[in-house]
C-alpha positions in Angstrom: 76.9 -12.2 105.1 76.5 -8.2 103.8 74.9 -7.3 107.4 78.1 -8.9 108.8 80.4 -6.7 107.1 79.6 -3.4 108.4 78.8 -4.9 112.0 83.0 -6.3 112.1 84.1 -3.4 110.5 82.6 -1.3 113.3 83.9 -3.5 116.0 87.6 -3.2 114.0 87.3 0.1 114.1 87.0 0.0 117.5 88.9 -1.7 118.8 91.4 0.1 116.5 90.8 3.7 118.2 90.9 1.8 121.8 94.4 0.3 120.9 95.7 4.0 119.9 94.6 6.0 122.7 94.4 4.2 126.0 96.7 4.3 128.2 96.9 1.1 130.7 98.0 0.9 133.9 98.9 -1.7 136.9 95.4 -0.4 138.4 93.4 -2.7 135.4 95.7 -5.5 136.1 93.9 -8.3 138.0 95.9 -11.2 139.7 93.8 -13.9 138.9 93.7 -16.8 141.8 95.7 -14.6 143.8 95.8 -17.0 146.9 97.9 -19.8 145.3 101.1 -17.2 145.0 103.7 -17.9 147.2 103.0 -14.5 149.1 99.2 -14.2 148.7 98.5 -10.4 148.3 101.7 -9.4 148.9 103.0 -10.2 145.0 100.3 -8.1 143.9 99.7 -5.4 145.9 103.9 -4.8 145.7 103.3 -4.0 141.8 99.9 -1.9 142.3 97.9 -4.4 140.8 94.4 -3.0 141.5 92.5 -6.2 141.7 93.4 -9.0 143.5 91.1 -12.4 143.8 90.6 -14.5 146.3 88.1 -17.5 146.6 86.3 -18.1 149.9 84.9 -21.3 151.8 82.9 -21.2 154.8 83.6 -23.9 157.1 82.7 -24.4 160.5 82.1 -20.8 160.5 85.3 -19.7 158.9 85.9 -18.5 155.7 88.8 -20.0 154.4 90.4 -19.2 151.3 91.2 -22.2 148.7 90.3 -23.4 144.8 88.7 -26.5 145.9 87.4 -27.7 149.8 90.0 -30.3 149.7 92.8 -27.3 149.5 91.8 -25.8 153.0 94.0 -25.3 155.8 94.0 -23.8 159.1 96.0 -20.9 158.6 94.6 -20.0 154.8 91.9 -18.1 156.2 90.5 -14.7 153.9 91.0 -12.8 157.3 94.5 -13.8 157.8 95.6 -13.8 154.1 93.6 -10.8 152.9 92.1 -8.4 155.5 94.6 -8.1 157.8 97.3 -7.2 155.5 95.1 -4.5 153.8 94.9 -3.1 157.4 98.6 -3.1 157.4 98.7 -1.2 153.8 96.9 2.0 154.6 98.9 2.0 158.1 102.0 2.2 156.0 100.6 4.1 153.6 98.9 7.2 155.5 95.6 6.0 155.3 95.8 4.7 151.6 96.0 1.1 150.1 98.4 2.5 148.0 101.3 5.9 148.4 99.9 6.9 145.0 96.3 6.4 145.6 95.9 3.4 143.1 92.4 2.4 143.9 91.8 -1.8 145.1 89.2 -3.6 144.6 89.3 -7.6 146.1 87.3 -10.1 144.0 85.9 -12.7 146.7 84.7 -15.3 144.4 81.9 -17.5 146.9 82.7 -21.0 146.2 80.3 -22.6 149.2 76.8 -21.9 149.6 75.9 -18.4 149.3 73.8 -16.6 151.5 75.9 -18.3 154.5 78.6 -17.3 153.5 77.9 -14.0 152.8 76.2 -13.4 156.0 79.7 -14.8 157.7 81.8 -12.3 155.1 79.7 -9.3 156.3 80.3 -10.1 160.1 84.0 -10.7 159.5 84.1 -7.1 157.6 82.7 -5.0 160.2 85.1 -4.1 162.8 87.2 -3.4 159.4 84.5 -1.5 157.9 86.2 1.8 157.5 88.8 0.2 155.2 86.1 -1.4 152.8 83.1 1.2 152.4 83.8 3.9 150.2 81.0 6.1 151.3 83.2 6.9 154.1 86.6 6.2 153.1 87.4 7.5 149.4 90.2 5.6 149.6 89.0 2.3 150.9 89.0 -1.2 149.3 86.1 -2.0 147.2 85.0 -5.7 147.8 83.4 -7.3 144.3 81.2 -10.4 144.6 81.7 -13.5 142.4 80.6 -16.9 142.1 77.5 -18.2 144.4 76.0 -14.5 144.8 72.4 -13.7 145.5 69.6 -13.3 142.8 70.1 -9.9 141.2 66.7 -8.6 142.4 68.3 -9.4 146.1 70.9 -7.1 145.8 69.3 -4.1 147.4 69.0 -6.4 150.9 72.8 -6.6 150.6 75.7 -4.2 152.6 76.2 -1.2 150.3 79.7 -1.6 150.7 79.3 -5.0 148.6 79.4 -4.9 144.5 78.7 -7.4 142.2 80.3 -9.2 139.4 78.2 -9.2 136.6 77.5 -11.2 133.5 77.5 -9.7 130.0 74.1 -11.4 129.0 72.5 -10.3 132.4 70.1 -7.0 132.0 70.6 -4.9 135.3 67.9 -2.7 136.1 69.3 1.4 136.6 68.8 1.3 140.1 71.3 -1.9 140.4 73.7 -0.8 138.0 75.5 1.1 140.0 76.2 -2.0 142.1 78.3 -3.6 139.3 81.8 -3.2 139.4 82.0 -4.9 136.2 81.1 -7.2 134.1 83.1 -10.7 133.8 82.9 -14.4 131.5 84.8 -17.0 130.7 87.2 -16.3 127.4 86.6 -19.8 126.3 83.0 -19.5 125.4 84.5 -16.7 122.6 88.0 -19.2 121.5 90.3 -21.5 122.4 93.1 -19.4 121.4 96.4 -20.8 123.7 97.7 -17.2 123.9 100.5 -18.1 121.6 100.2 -16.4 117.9 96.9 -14.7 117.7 93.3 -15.1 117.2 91.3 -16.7 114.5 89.6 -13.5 112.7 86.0 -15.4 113.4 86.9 -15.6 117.5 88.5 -12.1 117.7 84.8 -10.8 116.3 83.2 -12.9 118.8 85.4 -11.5 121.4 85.4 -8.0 120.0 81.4 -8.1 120.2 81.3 -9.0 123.6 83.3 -6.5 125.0 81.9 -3.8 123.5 78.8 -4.5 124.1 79.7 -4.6 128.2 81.1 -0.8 127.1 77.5 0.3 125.5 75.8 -1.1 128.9 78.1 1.5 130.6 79.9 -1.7 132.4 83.9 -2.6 132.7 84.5 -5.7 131.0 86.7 -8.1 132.3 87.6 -12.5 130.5 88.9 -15.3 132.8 90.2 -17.9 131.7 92.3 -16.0 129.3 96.0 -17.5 128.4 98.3 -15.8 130.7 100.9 -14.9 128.4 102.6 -11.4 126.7 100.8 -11.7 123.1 97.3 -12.0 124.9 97.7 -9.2 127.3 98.4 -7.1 124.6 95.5 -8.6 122.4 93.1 -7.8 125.4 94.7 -4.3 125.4 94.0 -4.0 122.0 90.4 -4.7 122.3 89.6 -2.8 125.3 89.1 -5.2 127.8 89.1 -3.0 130.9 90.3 -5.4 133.7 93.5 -8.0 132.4 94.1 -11.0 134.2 97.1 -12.9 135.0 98.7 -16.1 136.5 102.0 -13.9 136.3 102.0 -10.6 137.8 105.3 -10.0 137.2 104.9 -11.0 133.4 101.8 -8.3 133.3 103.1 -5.5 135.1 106.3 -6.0 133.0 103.8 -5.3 129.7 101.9 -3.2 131.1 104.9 -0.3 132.9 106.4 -0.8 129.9 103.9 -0.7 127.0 104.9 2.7 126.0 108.3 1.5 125.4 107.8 -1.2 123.7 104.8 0.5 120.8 106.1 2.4 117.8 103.1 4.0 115.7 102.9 7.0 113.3 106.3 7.3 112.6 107.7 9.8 109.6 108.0 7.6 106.5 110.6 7.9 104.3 111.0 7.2 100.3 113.4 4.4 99.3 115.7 4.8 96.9 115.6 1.9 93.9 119.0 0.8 92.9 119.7 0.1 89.0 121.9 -2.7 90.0 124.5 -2.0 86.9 127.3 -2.6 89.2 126.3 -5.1 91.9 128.4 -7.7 92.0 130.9 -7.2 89.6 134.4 -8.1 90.1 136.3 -4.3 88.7 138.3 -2.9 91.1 136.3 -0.5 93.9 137.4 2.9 93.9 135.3 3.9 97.4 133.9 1.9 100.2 131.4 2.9 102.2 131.1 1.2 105.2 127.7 1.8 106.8 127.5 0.8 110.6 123.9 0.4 112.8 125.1 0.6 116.1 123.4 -2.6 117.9 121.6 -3.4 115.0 120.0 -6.8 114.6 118.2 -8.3 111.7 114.6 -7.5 114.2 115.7 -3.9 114.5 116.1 -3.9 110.1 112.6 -4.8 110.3 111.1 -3.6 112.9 112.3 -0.1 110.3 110.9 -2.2 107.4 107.7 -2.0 109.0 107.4 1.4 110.1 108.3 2.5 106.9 105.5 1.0 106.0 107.0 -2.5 103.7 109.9 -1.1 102.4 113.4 -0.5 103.2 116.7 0.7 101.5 118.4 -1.9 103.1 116.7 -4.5 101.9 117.0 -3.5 98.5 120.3 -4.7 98.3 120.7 -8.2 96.9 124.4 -9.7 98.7 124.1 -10.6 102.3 125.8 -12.0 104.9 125.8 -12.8 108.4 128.9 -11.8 110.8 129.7 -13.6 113.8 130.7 -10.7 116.3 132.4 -12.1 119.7 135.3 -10.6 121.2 138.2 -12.1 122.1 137.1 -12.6 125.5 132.9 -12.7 125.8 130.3 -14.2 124.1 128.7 -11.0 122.9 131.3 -7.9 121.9 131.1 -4.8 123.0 131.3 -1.6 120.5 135.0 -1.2 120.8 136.0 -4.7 120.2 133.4 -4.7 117.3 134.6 -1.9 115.6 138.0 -2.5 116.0 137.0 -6.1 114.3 136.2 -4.1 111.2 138.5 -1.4 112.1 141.8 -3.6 111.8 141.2 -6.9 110.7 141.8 -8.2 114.2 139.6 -9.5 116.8 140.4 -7.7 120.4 139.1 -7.9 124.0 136.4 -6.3 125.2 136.8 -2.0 126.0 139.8 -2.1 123.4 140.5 0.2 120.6 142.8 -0.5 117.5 144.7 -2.9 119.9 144.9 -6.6 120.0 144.0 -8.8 122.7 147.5 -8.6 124.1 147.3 -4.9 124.2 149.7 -4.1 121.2 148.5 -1.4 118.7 147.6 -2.6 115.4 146.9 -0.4 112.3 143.5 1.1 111.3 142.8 0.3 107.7 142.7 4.4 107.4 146.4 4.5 108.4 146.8 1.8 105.9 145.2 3.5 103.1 146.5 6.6 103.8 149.8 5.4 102.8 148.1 3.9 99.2 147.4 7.7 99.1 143.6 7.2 99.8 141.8 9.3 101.9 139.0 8.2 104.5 136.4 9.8 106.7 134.1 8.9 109.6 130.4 9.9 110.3 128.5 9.7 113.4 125.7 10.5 115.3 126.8 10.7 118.7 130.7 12.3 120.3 133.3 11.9 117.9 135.4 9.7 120.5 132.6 7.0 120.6 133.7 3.7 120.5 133.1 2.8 117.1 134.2 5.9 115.3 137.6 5.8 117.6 138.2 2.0 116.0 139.2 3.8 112.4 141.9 6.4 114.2 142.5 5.6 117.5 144.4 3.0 120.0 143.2 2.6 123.5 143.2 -0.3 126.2 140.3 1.7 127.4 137.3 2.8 125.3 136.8 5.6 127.9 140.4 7.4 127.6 138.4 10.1 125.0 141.3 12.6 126.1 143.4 9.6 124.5 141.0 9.4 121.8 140.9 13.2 120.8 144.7 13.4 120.8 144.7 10.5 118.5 142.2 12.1 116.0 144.1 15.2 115.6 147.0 13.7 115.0 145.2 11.0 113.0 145.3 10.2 109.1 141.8 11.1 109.2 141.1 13.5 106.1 137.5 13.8 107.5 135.7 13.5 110.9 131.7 14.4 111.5 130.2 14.4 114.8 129.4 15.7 118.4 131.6 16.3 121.2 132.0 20.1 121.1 131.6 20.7 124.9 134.4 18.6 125.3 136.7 20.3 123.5 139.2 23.1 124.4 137.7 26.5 123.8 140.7 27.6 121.4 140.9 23.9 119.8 139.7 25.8 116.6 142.0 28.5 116.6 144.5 25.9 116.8 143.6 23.3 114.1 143.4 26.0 111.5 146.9 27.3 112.1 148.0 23.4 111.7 146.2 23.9 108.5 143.4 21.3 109.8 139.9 23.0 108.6 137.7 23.2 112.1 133.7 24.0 111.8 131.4 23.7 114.6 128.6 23.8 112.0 127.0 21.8 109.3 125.8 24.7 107.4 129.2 26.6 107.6 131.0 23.4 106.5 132.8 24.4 103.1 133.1 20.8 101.1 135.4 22.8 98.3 138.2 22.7 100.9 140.9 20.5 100.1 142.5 20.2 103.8 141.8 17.8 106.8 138.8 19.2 108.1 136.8 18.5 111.4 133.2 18.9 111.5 132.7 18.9 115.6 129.1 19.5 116.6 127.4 20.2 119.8 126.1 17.0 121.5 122.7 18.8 121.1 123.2 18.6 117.7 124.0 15.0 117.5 121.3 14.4 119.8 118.5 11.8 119.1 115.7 11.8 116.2 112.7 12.0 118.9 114.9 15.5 120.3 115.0 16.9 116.7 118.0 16.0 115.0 116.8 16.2 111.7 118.3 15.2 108.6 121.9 15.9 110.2 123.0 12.1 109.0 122.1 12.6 105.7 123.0 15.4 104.6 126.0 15.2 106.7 126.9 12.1 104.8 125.9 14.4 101.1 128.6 17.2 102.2 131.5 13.9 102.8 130.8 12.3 99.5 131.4 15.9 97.7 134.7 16.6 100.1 136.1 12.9 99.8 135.6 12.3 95.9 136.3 15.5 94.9 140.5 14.2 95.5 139.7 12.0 92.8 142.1 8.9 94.3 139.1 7.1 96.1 137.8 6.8 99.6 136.7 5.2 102.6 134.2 6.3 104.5 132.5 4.7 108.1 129.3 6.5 108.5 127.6 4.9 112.4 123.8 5.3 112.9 125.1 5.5 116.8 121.9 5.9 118.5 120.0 2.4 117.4 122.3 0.7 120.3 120.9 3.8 122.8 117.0 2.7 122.0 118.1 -0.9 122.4 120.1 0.2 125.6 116.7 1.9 127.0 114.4 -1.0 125.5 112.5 1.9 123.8 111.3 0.8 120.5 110.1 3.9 119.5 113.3 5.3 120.1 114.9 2.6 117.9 112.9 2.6 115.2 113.1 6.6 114.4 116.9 6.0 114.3 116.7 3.1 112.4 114.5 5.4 109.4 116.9 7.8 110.1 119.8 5.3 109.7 118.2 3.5 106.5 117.7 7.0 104.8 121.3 7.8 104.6 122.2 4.5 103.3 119.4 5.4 100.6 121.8 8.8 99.9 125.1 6.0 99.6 123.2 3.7 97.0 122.0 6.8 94.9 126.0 7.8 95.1 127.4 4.3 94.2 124.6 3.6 91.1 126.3 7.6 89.8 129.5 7.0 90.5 129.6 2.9 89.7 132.9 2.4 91.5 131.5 2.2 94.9 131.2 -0.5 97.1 128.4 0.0 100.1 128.2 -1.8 102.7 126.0 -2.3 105.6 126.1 -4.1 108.8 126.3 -3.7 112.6 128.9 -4.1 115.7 126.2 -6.2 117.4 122.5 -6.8 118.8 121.3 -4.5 121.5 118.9 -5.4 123.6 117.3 -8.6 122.5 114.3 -7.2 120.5 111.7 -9.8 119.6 108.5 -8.1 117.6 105.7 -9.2 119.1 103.2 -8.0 116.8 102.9 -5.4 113.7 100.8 -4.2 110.7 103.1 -3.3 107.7 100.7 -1.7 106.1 99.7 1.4 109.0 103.4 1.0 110.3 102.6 0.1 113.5 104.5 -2.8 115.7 104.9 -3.8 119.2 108.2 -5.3 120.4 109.9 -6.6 123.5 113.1 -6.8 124.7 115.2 -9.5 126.0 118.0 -7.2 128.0 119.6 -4.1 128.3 122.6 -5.3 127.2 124.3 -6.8 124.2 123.7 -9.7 122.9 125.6 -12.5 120.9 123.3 -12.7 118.4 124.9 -12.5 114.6 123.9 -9.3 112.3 123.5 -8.9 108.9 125.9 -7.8 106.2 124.5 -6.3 103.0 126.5 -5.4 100.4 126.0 -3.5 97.3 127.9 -2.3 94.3 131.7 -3.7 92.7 132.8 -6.8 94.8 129.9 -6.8 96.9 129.6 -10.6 96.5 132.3 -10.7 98.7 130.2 -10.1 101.8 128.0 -13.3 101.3 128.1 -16.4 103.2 128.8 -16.6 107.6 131.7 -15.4 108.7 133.5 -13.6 111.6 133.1 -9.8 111.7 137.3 -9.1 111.2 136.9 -10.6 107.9 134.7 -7.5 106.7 138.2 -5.7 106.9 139.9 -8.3 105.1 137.2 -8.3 102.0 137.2 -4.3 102.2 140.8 -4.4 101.6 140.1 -6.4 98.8 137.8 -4.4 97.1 140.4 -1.8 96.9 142.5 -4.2 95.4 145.1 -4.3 98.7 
């Protein structure tokens, strides 16, 4: 047992590096039994796959291609179903199998007798030679021998233009090795994993060991038999198997185009913040709310940040929860507009409107309403100020895209505070303007004077507001330091809607790497509005989302490097519920399942409205 230790620690290691630096492509994908697709070669070779298989029978002097003799028939021959449309590749392709020189090899796996009907795959190669030897063609198809091949001490009699499948336990002498295109065994003689969950420790050492000891012979390494599903191409990734097979092109060229996507690794860590709890729950009066909105934010997103952050998480640091149902008045799954104008107004809308109902009649924004009580509010985002969800606490559109509407309506809004991008949008002597209406304008953060007592404006650049992999920085954060000072400083209470707006865009793109930065980014701020309520014991926090984007499942993850693979179900919204967690005075409010417009009804009741 001690000379096993540092033997699996090695392969771990490994297989460890492998799965951080390679980069796979469709040219290791390998469409395993390729001839029983509905378009043999055509489904592969339309994604780049660069192996295709094909098993061959001779009979009566054709080779046909089938699993089993019983499956032949006249018109499944290898010539029809296999040479001839290479032909036709490199005549579309200007003399390559490929437009972007993806290299193809085809796997003929000899199912009859085999010097036969080798002897009868040579003849039928020749007048297509120059589009299967490589010695003459760079470009050509390399054709890789399985099944009934000839002894290995044979191999020298053979066509050069012919390689060889090889066997990991087979020793090749140097002068053949160069003859092996790879090496190849069954995955069942290593586990009878179902490709659903992962392997048992034991079986991924067994299957760890074997490929990399095809990788010390110098040899690609390639299973069949694997399970054709998602969580075992990535586990074959992960070790380093060179060649992946699949039942499911589609399914494999889906993980493979989009594996950078869907990987988040090494991302910056932040410190969470622990809350003393003095007020949580407790029925006094709230004298702020702080509203705290992940744009397409789903409970997989919270942890996919939980993970990266390495197992911890302001957010989940806070005891009351919910869960918010958040259709629109007219879909399934809501879009921001309608879902912030749920929380914006108490009232469930259609789809693209802003502070309207679903018969297109304005209804108040719970800013207008407190601003009346004398309480000022503020919004933070980190996108254009006229977004959709930051437009649902001032504004009232049919049309989430009127932003001239939307601007108009912010000026003239109750707003005492608004913080985001948009600047480029705005008219060159808006500034000038705003200050003689004694509204304070900055185009800054670091100019932004939080001792002034007037409406101010904080309208960035869009480059400023941009996303955290373009260098945003701590913009949300301390963005979201400078409103507490401005908004408590009145003394009468606030309420303040700060949006991490760029979760939905990493949902939107189905980049997780994407998400998760603005999810850290996101749960660090909320960190800066728990430290606020535990000093100032009168605040309420709470945090939630408009809706799901993009359907994120995690595949796989380790909590304690940070690393996690996801994938995603759409582009789109979803229907999905999202969390509600609440923190502070009257934060038991928020538990239980309920629709997202009551979040506006229990904030008006922890100002006592």
């Amino acid at each position: 047992m001690k000379k096993l230790v540092p033997v699996l620690s090695g392969i771990l290691l490994t297989v460890q590096v492998q799965a951080q630096s390679r980069q796979y492509t469709t040219a290791q994908a390998h469409s395993h039994n390729d001839y029983e697709r509905s378009t043999p070669f055509y489904a592969a070779a339309a994604l780049r796959f660069g192996s295709i298989e094909a098993d061959i029978h001779l009979k009566d002097s054709i080779l046909y291609v089938a699993h089993d003799s019983k499956d032949i028939q006249p018109f499944r021959t290898f010539k029809e179903l296999y040479i001839l449309p290479v032909v036709r590749q490199f005549a579309l392709n200007n003399g390559k199998v490929y437009t972007d020189g993806t290299p193809l090899q085809l796997l003929v796996d000899i199912k009859t007798e085999g010097k036969p009907t080798l002897q009868a795959l040579q003849a039928l190669l020749q007048p297509y030679r120059q589009y299967f030897d490589r010695s003459v063609n760079p470009n050509a198809v390399r054709i890789v021998l399985s099944g009934n091949i000839p002894a290995t001490a044979d191999w020298l009699q053979y066509d050069p233009l012919f390689f060889f499948d090889g066997r990991p336990d087979s020793v090749y002498p140097a002068a053949l090795k160069s003859r092996v295109a790879m090496v190849s065994t069954d995955f069942h003689r290593f586990s009878q994993w179902n490709g659903k969950g992962t392997l048992l420790p034991a079986e991924q050492t067994k299957v760890a060991a074997v490929v990399q000891k095809a990788h010390e012979q110098g040899f690609l390494f390639r299973f069949w038999g694997a399970p054709s599903s998602r969580s075992c191409y990535y586990k074959l990734m992960d070790l380093g198997v060179d060649v992946i097979g699949t039942d499911h092109p589609e399914e494999l060229y889906d993980v493979i185009h989009h594996t950078n996507k869907t990987t988040a690794r090494q991302l910056p860590v932040h410190e969470v913040y622990t809350p003393t709890y003095v007020a949580d729950a407790t029925q006094v009066k709230s004298k702020n709310v702080i509203l705290m909105i992940g744009d397409g934010t789903g409970l997989a997103q919270m942890f996919a940040g939980y993970t990266a952050n390495k197992g911890d998480l302001n957010i989940f640091r806070m005891r009351q929860l919910g869960l918010s149902k958040t259709q629109s008045s007219d879909n399934y799954h809501t879009d921001s507009a309608a879902g912030g104008s749920a929380m914006g107004t108490g009232t469930k809308t259609n789809n693209r409107e802003i502070g309207m109902d679903n018969t297109y009649v304005s209804v108040p924004v719970l800013p207008e309403l407190l601003a009346a009580k004398g309480i000022p509010s503020g919004v933070i985002v980190t996108e254009e100020i006229t977004g959709a969800t930051p437009a649902s606490f001032y504004g009232h559109t049919a049309d989430r895209d009127n932003t001239a509407t939307l601007a108009s309506q912010l000026l003239n809004s109750p707003l005492q505070l608004a913080v985001g991008g948009g600047k480029e949008e705005l008219e060159q002597d808006l500034g000038a303007r705003l200050q003689q209406a004694g509204v304070q304008f900055y185009d800054n953060l670091d100019s932004w004077n939080t001792a002034v007592k007037n409406r101010t404006l904080v309208i960035l650049s869009n480059k400023a507001v941009g996303s955290m992999r373009e260098g945003r920085g701590n913009y949300l954060k301390q963005a979201l330091k400078k409103a507490l000072q401005q908004l408590s400083a009145s003394g009468k209470g606030f309420f303040l809607m700060v949006e991490g707006s760029r979760i939905d865009h990493g949902g939107h793109f189905n980049d997780l790497d994407y998400l998760v930065r603005e999810m850290l980014d996101f749960d660090d701020a909320v960190g800066t509005a728990l430290r606020f309520a535990d000093e100032n014991k009168q605040t309420t926090v709470i945090v939630t989302a408009d809706h799901e984007t993009g359907g994120l499942a995690l595949m796989d993850g380790d909590i304690a490097t940070g690393q996690l693979r996801g994938h995603f179900a759409t582009n789109d919204h979803t229907g999905i519920p999202v969390m509600v967690f609440a923190y502070g005075p009257n934060s038991g409010l928020f538990r239980g399942v309920y629709e997202n417009n009551e979040i506006f009804k229990k904030m008006q009741r922890c100002f006592g409205l």
